[in-house]
BAFI-3210 file (N, C-alpha, C; in Angstrom, 3 decimals, decimal comma, padded with zeros to 6 digits):
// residues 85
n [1|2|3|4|5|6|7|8|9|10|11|12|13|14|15|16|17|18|19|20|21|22|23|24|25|26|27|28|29|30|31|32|33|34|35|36|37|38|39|40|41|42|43|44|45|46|47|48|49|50|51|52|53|54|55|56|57|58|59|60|61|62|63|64|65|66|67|68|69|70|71|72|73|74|75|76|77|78|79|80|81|82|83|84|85]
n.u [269,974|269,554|269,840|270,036|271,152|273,325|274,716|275,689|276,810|279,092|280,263|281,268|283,798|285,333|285,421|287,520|289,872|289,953|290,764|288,899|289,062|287,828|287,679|290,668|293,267|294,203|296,906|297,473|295,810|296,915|299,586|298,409|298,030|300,192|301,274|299,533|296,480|294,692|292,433|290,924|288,649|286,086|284,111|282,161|279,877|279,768|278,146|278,318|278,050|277,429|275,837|276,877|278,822|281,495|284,787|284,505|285,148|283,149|283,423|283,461|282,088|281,803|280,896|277,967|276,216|276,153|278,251|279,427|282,755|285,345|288,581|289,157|290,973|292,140|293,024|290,844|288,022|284,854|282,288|279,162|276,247|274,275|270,791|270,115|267,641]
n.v [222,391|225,710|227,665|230,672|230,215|228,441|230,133|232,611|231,062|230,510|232,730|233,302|231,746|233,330|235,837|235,138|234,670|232,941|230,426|230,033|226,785|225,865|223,625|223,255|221,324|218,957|219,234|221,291|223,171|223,014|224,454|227,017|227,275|228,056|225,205|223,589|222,515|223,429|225,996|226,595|226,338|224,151|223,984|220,670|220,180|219,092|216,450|213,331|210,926|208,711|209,580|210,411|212,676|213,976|212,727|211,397|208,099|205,078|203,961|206,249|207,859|210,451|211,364|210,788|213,143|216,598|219,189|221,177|221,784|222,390|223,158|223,331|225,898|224,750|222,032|220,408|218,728|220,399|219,299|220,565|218,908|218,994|218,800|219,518|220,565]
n.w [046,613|045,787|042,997|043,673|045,858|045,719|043,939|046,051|047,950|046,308|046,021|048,830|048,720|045,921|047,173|048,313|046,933|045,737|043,048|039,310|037,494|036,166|033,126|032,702|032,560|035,669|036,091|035,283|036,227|038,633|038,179|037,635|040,523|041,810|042,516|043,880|044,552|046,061|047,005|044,448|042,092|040,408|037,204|036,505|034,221|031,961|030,196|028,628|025,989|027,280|029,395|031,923|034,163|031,809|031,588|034,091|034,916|034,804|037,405|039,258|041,578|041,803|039,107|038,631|038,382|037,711|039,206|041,372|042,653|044,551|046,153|049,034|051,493|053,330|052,217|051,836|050,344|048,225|047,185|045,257|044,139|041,295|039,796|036,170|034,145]
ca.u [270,301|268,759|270,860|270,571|272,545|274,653|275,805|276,243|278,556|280,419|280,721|282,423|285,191|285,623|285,932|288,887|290,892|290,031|290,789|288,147|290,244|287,217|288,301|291,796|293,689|294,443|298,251|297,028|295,236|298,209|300,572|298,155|298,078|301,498|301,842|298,542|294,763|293,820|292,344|290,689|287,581|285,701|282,892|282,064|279,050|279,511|277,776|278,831|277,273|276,978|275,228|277,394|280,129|282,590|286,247|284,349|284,052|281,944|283,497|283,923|280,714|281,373|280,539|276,707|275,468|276,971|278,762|280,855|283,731|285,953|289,425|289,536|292,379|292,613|292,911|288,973|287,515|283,559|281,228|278,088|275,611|272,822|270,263|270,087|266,837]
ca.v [223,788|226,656|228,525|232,210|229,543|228,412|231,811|233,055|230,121|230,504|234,147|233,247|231,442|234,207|236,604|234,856|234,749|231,257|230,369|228,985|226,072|224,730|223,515|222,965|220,151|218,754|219,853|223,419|224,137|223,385|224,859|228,232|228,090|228,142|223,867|223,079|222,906|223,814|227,568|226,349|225,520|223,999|222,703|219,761|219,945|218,093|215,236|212,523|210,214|207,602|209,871|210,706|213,775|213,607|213,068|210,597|206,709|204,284|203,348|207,197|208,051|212,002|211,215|210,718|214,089|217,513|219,384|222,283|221,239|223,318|223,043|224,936|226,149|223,382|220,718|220,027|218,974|220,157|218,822|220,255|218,290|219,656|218,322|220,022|219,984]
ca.w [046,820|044,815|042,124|044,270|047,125|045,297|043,627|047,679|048,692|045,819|046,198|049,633|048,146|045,144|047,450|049,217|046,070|045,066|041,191|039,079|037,472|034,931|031,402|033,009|033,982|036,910|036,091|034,725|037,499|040,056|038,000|038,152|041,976|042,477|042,897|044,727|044,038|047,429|046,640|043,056|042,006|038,821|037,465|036,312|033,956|030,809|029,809|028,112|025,331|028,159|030,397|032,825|033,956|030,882|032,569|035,356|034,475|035,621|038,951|039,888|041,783|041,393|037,705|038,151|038,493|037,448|040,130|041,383|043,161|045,489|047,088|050,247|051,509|053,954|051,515|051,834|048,790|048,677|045,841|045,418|042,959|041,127|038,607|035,055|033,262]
c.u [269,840|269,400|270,994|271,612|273,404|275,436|276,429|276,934|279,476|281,106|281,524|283,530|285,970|286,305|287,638|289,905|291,160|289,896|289,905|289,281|289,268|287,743|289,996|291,994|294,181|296,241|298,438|296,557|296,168|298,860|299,788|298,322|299,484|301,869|300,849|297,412|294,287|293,490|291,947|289,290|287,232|284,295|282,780|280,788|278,627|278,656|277,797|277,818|276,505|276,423|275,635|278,640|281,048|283,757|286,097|284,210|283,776|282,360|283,669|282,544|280,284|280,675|278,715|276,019|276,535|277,448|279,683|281,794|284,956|287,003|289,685|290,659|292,994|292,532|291,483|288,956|285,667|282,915|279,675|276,970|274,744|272,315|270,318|268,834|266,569]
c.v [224,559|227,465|229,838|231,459|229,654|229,293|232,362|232,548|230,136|231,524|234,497|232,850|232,120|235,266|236,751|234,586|233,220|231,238|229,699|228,221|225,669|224,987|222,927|221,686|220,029|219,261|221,600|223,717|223,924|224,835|226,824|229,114|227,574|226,122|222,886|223,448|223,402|225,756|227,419|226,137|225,282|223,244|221,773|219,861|219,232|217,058|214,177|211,627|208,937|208,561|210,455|212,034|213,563|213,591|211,961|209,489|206,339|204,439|204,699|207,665|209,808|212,319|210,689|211,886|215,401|218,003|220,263|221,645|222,621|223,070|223,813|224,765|225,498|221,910|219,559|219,989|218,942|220,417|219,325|219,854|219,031|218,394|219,592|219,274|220,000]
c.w [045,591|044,225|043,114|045,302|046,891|044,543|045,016|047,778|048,046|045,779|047,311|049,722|047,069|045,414|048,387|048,244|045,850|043,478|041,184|037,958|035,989|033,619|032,036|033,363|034,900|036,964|035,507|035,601|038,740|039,803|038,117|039,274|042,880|043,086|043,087|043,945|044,868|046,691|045,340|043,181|040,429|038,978|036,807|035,561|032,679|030,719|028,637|027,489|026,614|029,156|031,601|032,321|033,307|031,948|033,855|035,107|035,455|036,960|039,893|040,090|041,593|039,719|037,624|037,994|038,076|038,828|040,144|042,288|043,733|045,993|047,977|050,550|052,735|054,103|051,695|050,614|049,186|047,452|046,232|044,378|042,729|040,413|037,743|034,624|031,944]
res [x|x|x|x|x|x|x|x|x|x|x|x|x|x|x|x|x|x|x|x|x|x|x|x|x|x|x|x|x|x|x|x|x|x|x|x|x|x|x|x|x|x|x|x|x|x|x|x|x|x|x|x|x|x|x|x|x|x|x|x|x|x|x|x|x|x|x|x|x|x|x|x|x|x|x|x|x|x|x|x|x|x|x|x|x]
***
């Protein structure tokens, strides 16, 4: 997907009053949306001495590639990967 995309799709969850959650943790970003993550999003773009999404080890496959990440508001979770060059 092509950066103008992915600015659009995320601009349809922005406009529905979805938090962005990144830098937070997984207990900071509940406690923002009232309990739940559903209605959050973050991204994921670090990289780590070993190569991979800081925060993801080995056996966690969302940890090979960077990635925005989304909770819709019916407990969907939707990852979308990029490359970084």
């Amino acid at each position: 997907m092509e950066a103008p995309s992915l600015t659009r799709g995320l601009g349809k969850f922005q406009g529905n009053g979805y938090k962005n959650t990144t830098g937070m943790s997984a207990t900071d970003a509940k406690n923002l949306n009232g309990g739940v993550k559903e209605g959050t999003y973050h991204w994921d773009t670090g990289i780590g001495s070993d190569g991979r999404v800081l925060g993801h080890g080995a056996d966690n496959v969302h940890g090979n590639l960077p990635h925005l990440q989304i909770h819709d508001k019916e407990g969907n979770i939707i990852r979308i990967f990029y490359e970084i060059d």
